[in-house]
C-alpha positions as CSV (number, residue, x, y, z in Angstrom):
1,X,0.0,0.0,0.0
2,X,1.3,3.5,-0.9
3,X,2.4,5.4,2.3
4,X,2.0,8.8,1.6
5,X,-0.5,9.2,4.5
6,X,-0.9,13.4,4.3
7,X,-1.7,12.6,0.2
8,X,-4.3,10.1,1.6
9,X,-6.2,12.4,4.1
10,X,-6.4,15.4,1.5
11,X,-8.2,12.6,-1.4
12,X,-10.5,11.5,1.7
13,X,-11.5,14.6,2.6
14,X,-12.5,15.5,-1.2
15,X,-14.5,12.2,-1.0
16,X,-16.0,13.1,2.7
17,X,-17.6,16.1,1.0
18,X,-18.5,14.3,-2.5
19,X,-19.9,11.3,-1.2
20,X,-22.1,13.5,1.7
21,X,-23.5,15.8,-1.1
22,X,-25.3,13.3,-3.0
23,X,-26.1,11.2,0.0
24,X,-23.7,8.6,0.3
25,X,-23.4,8.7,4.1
26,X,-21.4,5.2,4.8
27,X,-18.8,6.3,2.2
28,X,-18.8,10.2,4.2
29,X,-18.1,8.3,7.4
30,X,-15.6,5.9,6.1
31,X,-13.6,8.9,4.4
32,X,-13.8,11.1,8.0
33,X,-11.9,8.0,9.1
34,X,-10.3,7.4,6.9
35,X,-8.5,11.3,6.7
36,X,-8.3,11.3,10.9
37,X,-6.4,8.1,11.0
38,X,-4.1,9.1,8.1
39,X,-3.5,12.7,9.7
40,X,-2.2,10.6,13.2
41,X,-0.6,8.0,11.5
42,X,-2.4,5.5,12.4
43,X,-2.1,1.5,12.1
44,X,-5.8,1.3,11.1
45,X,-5.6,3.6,8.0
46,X,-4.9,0.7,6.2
47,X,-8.0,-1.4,7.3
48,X,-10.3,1.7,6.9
49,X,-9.5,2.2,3.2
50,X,-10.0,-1.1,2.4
51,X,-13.8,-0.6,4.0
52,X,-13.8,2.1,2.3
53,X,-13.2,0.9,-1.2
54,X,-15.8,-2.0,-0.6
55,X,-18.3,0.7,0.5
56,X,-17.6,2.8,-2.4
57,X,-18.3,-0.3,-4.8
58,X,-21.3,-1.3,-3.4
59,X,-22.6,2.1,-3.4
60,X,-21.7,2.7,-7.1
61,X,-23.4,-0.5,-7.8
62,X,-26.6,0.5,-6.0
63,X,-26.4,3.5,-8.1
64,X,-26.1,1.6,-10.9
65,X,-29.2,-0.3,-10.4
66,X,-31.3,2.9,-9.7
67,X,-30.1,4.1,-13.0
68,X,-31.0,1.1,-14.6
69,X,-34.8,0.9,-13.5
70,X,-35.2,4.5,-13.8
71,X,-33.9,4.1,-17.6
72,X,-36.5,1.6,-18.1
73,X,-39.0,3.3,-16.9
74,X,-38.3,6.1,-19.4
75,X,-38.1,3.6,-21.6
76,X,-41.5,2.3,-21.0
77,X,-42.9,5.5,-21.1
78,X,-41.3,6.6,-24.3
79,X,-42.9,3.3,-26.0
80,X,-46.3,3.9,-24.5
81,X,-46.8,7.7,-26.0
């Protein structure tokens, strides 16, 4: 894992604020963390990111999903006019 810890807590706190502005609260909290344990130097950094890569994924995948049935609804609609 790359060690540059004080690069690693400015990225999370860009993704504290990202991921809290379009409601992706678990990923937020993660990235708080994730940027305190990095600004200590903590042991755990490590152990957070990786929680908060899997968080990340399965948000982006629940996002996909929404997409997807909202596009088929549009799509529904679109062949029902």
């Amino acid at each position: 894992m790359n060690t540059d810890l004080p690069l690693a807590a400015r990225l999370a706190h860009e993704v504290v604020s990202t991921a809290g502005n379009i409601g992706i609260e678990q990923v937020s909290a993660l990235a708080r963390l994730l940027e305190t344990a990095c600004l200590a130097n903590s042991p755990t950094a490590e152990a957070i990111c990786l929680r908060l890569v899997e968080s990340n994924a399965a948000s982006f995948q629940a996002i996909d999903v929404w997409l997807s049935r909202d596009a088929a609804k549009d799509t529904a609609l679109a062949a029902a006019r």
